[in-house]
C-alpha positions as CSV (number, residue, x, y, z in Angstrom):
1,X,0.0,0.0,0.0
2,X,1.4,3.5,-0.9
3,X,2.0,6.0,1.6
4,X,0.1,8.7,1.9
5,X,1.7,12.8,1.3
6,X,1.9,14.2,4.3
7,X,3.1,17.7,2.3
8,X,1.0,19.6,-0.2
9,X,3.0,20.0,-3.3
10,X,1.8,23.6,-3.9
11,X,3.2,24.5,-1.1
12,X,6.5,22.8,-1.2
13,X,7.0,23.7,-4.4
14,X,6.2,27.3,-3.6
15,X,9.2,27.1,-0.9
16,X,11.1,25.4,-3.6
17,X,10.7,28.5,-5.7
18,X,11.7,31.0,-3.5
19,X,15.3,29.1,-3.0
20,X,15.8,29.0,-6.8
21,X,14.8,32.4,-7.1
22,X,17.0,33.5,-3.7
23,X,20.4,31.4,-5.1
24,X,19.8,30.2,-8.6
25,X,19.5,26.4,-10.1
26,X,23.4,25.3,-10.0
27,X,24.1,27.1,-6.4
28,X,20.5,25.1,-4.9
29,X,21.4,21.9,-3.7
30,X,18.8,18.6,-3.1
31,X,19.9,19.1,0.4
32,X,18.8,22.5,0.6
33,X,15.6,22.0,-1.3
34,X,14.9,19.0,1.7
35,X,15.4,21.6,4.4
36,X,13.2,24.7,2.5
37,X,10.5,22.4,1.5
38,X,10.5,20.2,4.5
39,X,10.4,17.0,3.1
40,X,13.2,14.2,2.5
41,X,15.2,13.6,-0.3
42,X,13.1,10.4,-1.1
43,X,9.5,12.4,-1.5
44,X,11.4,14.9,-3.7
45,X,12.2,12.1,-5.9
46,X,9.4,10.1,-5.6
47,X,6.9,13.8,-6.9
48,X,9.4,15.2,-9.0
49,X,11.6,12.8,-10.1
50,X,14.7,14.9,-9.6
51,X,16.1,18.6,-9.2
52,X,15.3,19.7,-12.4
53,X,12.0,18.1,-11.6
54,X,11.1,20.5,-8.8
55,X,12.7,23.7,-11.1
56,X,10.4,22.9,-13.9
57,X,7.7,23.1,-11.3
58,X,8.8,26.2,-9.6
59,X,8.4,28.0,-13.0
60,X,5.0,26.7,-13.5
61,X,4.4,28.1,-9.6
62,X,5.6,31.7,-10.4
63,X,4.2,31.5,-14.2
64,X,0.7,31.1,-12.0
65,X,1.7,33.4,-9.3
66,X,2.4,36.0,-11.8
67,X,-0.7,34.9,-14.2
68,X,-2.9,38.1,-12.8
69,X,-0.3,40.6,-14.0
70,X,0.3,38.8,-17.6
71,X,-3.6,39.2,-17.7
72,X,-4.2,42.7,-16.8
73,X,-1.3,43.4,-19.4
74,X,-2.9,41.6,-22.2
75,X,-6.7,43.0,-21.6
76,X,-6.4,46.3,-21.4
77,X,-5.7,48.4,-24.2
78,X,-3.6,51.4,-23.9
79,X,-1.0,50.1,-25.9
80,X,2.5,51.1,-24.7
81,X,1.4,52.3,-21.4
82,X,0.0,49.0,-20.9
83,X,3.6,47.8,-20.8
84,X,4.9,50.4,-19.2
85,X,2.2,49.1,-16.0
86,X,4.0,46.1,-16.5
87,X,7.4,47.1,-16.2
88,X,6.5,48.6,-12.6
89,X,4.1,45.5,-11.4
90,X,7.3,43.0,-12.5
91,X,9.9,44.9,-10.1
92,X,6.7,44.4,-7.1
93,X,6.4,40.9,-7.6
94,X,10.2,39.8,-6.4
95,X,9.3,42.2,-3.2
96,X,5.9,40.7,-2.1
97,X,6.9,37.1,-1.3
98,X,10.3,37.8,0.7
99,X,13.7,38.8,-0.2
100,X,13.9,37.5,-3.6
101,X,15.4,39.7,-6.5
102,X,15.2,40.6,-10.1
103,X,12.8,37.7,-12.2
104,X,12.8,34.6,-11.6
105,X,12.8,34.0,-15.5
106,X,15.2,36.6,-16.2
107,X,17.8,35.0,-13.6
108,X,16.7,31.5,-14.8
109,X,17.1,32.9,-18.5
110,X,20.9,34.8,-17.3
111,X,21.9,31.8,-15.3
112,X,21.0,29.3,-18.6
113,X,21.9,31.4,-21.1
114,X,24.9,29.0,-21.7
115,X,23.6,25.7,-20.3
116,X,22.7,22.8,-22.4
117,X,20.0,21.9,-20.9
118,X,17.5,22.0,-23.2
119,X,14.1,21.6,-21.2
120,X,15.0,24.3,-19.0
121,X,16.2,26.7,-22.0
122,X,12.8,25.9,-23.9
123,X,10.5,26.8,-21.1
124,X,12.2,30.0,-20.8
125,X,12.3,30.7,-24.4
126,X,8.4,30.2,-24.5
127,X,8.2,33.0,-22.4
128,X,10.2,35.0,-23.3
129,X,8.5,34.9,-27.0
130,X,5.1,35.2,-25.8
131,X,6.2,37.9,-23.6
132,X,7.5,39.7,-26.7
133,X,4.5,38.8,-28.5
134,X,2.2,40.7,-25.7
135,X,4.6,43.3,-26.2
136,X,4.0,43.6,-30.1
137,X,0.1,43.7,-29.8
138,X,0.7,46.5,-27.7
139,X,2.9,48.4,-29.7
140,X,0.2,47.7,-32.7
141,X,-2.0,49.8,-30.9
142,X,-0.4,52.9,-32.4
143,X,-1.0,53.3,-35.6
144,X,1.4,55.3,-36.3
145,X,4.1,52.7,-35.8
146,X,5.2,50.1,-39.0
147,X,6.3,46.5,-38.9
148,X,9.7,47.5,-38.4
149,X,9.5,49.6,-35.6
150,X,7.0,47.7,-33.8
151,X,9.5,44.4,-34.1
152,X,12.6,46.7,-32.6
153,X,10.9,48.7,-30.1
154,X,9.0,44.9,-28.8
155,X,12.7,43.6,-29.3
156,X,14.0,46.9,-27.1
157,X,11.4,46.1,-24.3
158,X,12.1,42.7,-23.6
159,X,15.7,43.3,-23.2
160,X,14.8,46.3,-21.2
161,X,12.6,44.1,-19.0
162,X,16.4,42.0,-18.8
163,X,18.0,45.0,-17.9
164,X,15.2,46.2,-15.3
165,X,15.0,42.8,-13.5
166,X,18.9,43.0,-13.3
167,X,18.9,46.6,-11.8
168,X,15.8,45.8,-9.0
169,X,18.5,43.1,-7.4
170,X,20.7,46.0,-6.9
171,X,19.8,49.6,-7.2
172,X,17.5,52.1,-5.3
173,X,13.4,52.2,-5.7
174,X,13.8,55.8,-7.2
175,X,17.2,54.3,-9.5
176,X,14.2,52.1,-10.9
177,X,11.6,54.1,-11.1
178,X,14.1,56.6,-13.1
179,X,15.3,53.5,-15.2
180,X,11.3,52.6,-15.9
181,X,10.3,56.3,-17.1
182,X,13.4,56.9,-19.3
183,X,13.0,53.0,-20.7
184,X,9.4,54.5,-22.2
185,X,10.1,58.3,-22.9
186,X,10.5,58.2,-26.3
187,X,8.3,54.8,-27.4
């Protein structure tokens, strides 16, 4: 007879989250995923099957824990102020759940850029594309913009949203809000 959980994975994999997100994938040992999530090496393996078992699941954790934000972006329509929300609702969300910093997908995306591990690198490439995507209807919404412009300017913003993540480990609220307004002055 199997053994019942006596953990609910939502939860663990929450904790799981915030120690990728505090220290990264290589510098987040099994050990240290046992004592953050509370359970033993042996339930990690048997629900997740191994460490990049739980990562893949911590990004499916923040893509839901950040799914609001993504949604309020994408329905309303005032075009590039609609990112521009965005920009400041990305630097909240590493502030509301602890001591975190940056994105978790940015740091996953920095932290992979040169990995060869492909699962990893393709979840982060999906969103990355879509959010480049949301970030090209957006820009659409001003007709005054071309093809062109609207592919370099989405193309700007998503390595402005790189840059941004990077700056909120480090610099000052008002050094981010600056960064923010000067990122969108001239779109």
């Amino acid at each position: 007879m199997a053994r019942q959980k006596e953990y609910i994975e939502d939860e663990v994999i929450e904790k799981a989250m915030r120690l990728f997100w505090r220290n990264g994938y290589e510098n987040t040992s099994v050990r240290m995923l046992e004592k953050e999530m509370g359970i033993n090496q042996f339930s990690i393996y048997a629900s997740f099957g191994n460490k990049q078992g739980v990562f893949l699941e911590s990004l499916k954790c923040y893509k839901k824990n950040t799914k609001e934000m993504f949604e309020n972006l994408i329905k309303s329509n005032n075009g590039v102020e609609d990112i521009k929300e965005f920009f400041y609702n990305s630097v909240k969300v590493s502030g509301f759940r602890g001591n975190q910093k940056g994105c978790f997908v940015t740091n996953t995306y920095n932290e992979f850029a040169e990995s060869e591990d492909v699962v990893i690198k393709e979840q982060i490439a999906s969103f990355m594309n879509n959010l480049k995507e949301i970030f090209i209807e957006k820009l659409k919404m001003d007709p005054t913009k071309d093809e062109e412009t609207i592919l370099k300017q989405a193309n700007y913003l998503v390595l402005a949203k790189h840059g941004l993540a990077a700056a909120s480990r480090v610099n000052t609220e008002q050094e981010i809000k600056d960064y923010i307004e000067m990122t969108f002055k001239n779109l």
